[in-house]
N, C-alpha and C positions, 0 to 999 in steps of 0.2 A: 289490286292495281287497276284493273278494267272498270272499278268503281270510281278511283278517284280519276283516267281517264276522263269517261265520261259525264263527271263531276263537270270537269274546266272545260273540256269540250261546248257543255252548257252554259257557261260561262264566257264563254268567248262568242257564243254567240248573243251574248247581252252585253258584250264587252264595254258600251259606252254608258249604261246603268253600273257598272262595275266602276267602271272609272270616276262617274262621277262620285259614287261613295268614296273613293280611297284617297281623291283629292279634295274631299270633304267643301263640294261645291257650294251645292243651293241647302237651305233650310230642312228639308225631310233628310239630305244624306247627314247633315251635322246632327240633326238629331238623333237617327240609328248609331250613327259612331257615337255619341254620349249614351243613347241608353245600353246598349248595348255592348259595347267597349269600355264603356267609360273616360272615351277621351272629348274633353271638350273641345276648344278653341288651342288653349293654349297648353293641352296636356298632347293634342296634336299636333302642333309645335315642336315640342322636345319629342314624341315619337320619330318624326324626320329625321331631327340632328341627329338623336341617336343608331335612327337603321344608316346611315351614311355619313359615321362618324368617323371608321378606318381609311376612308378614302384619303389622301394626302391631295392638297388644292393644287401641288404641283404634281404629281402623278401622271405620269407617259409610260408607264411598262404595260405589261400585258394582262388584261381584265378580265376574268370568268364572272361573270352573274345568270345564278343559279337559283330558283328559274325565271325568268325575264318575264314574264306575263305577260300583260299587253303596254308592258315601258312605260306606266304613266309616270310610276314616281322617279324612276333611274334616266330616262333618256334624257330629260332636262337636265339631269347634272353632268350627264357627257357630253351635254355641248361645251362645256367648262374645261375638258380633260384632252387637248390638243396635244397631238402627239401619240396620243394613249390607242392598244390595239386594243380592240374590245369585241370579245366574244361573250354571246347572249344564247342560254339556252332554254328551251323550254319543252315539256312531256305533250303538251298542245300544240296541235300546228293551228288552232283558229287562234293560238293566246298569240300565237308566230306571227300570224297575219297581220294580226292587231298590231301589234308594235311595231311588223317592218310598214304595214303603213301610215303609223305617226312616225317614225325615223325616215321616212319620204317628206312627211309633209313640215317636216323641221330641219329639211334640208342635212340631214344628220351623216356624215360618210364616216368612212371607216369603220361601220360596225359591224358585225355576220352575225347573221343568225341562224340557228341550226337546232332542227328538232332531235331532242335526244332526251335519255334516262339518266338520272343524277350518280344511280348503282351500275353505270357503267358507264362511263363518259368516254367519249373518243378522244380523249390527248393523251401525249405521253407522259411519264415522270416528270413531276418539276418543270413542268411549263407554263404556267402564270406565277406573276407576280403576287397579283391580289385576287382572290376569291371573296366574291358577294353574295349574299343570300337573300334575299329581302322576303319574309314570310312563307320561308318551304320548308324548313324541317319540320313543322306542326303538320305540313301536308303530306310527305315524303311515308311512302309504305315503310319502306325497307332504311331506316333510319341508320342499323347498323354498317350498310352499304353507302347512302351516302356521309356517312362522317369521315368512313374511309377514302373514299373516291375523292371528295373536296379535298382531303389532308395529302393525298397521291401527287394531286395534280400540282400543287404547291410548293414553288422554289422553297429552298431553306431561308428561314432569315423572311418570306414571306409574309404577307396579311392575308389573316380569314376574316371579315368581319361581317354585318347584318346586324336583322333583329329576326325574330321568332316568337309565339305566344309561348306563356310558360302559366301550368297551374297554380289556383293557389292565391292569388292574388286580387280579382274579384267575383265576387260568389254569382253575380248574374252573369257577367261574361261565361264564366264556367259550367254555369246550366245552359246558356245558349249553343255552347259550343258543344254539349251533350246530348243535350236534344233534338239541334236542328243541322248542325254542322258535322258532326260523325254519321248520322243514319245519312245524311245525302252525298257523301265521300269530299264533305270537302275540308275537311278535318283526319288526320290520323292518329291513333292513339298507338302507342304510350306519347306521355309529355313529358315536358321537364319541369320542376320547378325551379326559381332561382338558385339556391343551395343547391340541388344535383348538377344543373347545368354550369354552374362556376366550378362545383367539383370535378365536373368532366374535364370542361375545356381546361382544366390548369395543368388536369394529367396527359391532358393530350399534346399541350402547346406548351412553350418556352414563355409564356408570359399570355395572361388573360387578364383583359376588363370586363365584368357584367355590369350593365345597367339596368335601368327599368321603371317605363312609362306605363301605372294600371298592369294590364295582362302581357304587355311587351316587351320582352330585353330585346335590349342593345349587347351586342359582343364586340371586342376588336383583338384578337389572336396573332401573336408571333408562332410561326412552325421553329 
């Protein structure tokens, strides 16, 4: 856990080199996300749709995104989401900073942000509507803590949705994420592949979609 702390810790303090790869800006970060991801132009694309496919366009209930990082790709879509209570959390308090201040500088209200652990979150039972993920359970130490804690927090009748990397899928991705992304904690092992992770979420949820862009599902879960 103190590994992958300090992982994003690191991370946040390059937070704007982070960003600019996740929002696949300029030239050298398109090119990282293709060789090494696999995702081009338009394979990143459908990565988006599908990390923030459970989202309903009308949606005003109450929103857990788990862990919020530095907001680049989530906070533009809550500008969208009027009405909507949104709570954001993250293991980082520099990943914290980062995001409350692009949600300052996008004039963004209503949303808290609160540093905290996924295997223990501070709400009670059945208190969001929707829980988001956007690329933490490949991060997450204690995996079998947070699948529970996200499924806890979770009205009935609820959406889990996200994406997550899953093995298996491509063979350079899969070495890079062996080599360079587990020894520096910013990868956790065990992974899922496709097939395990539809198996899980169907035993865990009233109804599961898996997608998947290259190395990334897409999920969208009824409790």
């Amino acid at each position: 856990m103190n590994k992958i702390f300090n992982a994003y810790q690191f991370v946040g303090d390059y937070s704007k080199f982070f960003d600019r790869m996740m929002t696949n800006a300029d030239l050298p970060e398109r090119l990282a996300l293709k060789f090494l991801w696999g995702l081009d132009e338009a394979a990143y694309k459908k990565f988006l749709e599908q990390a923030f496919a459970g989202i309903p366009k009308s949606f005003n209930g109450r929103l857990l995104e788990i862990p919020v990082g530095t907001g680049v790709l989530s906070l533009p879509v809550y500008k969208n989401l009027n009405g909507a209570e949104i709570y954001c959390v993250d293991y980082s308090d520099k990943m914290l900073d980062a995001a409350k201040s692009r949600a300052e500088q996008m004039n963004l209200r209503g949303v808290k942000f609160i540093q905290g652990d996924v295997g223990n979150l501070p709400f009670a039972d059945n208190f969001f509507d929707l829980v988001l993920s956007i690329n933490g359970f490949h991060v997450f130490a204690d995996k079998i803590a947070a699948w529970s804690e996200t499924q806890r927090v979770l009205k009935d009748d609820g959406i889990f949705c996200g994406c997550m990397y899953v093995k298996g899928e491509n063979t350079r991705t899969d070495f890079f994420i062996k080599k360079f992304c587990e020894p520096n904690g910013f990868f956790s092992p065990p992974y899922e592949t496709l097939k395990s992770l539809q198996d899980f979420l169907s035993k865990k949820y009233s109804r599961a979609e898996v997608s998947h862009v290259k190395s990334f599902a897409g999920f969208v879960c009824r409790k």
